[in-house]
N, C-alpha and C positions, 0 to 999 in steps of 0.2 A: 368498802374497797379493800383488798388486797391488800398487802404489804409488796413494797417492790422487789422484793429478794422470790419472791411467788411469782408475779407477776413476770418475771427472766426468767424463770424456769422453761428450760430446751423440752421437748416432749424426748421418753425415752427411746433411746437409740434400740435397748432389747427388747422392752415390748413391738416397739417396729417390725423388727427381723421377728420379733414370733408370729406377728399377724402374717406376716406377709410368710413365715412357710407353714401354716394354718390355712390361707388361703390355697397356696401351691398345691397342699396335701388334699382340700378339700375340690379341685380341679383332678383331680384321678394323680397329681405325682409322686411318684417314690421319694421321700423326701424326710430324712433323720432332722427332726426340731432340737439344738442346743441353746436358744432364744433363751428362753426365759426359765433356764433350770428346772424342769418338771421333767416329771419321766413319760414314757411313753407308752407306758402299762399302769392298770386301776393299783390301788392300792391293794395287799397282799389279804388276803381273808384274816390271817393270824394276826395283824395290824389291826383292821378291823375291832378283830373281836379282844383284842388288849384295848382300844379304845375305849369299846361300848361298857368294859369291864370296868375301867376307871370312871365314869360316868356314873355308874351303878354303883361304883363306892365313894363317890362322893370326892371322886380324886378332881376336883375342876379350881380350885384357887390356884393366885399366883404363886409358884415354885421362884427359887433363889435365881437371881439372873444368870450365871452362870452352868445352872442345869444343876438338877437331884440328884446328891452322890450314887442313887443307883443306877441313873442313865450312863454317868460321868464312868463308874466302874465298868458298866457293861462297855462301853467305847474301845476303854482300855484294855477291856481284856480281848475284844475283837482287834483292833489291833499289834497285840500280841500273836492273837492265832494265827490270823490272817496276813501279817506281813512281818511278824519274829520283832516288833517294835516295841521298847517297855516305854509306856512313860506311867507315873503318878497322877491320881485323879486330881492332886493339885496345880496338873501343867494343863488340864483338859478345861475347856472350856465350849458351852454348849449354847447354837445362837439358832438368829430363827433364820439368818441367811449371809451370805458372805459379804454383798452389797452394803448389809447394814452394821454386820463386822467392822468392815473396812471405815466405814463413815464415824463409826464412834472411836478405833484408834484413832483416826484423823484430828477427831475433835478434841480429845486427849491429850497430845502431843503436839498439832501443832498451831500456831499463834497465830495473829493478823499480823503479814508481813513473810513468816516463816516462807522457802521454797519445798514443794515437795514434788518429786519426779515421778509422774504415772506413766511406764512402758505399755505400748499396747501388745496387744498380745499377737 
C-alpha cells in the first residue's frame, strides 16, 4: 500500500492543461502549448551533437548539484551578452527545472507549521 501523503496526491494541474492543448493541436487548432515547459521545436542539431559528444567522451556521471563551473560560466557569460547582467558563477545555480527548484527551497526553509504564500499567477 501507498503511504497517504501519495495516496492525496491531486493529479497535475500542468500536465492537464498540456494534454488538453496537445489534444487541441492534434484536432487541426492553432494553439501555442505553455503546459508543461517544453518548447515547441526539436532540439537544436548543435545540442544534439554536444550531447552525443559527451557520451563519446565519457562525459555521463553525476556532476555537482548545482551545475559544472563550465555550464555555470557559460550562463553567466550569456547573460551578460544577452541582457548587460553580471553575476558570479557563485550566485548561478543550475537545476533540472523550476517546479523542483521551488520545492526544495521550500523544504529548506520551511518547517511544519511555518505559512508560506503561493501567488498565482
Amino acid at each position: 500500500m501507498l503511504a497517504e501523503r501519495v495516496r492525496n496526491i491531486a493529479p497535475s494541474a500542468t500536465l492537464a492543461i498540456d494534454a488538453k492543448a496537445k489534444q487541441l493541436k492534434k484536432e487541426g487548432k492553432d494553439v501555442v502549448i505553455f503546459g508543461a515547459g517544453e518548447p515547441d521545436f526539436n532540439t537544436p542539431e548543435n545540442i544534439k551533437q554536444a550531447a552525443i559528444k559527451a557520451i563519446n567522451n565519457n562525459f555521463t556521471r553525476y556532476t555537482p548539484v548545482g551545475g559544472i563551473p563550465e555550464l555555470k560560466k557559460a550562463v553567466a557569460d550569456k547573460l551578460k551578452r544577452d541582457s548587460n547582467i553580471d553575476y558570479d558563477v557563485s550566485e548561478i545555480l543550475v537545476s533540472c527545472g523550476g517546479k523542483h527548484s521551488l520545492y526544495n527551497i521550500a523544504m529548506a526553509v520551511l518547517d511544519k507549521g511555518d505559512e508560506a504564500i503561493l501567488p498565482v499567477p
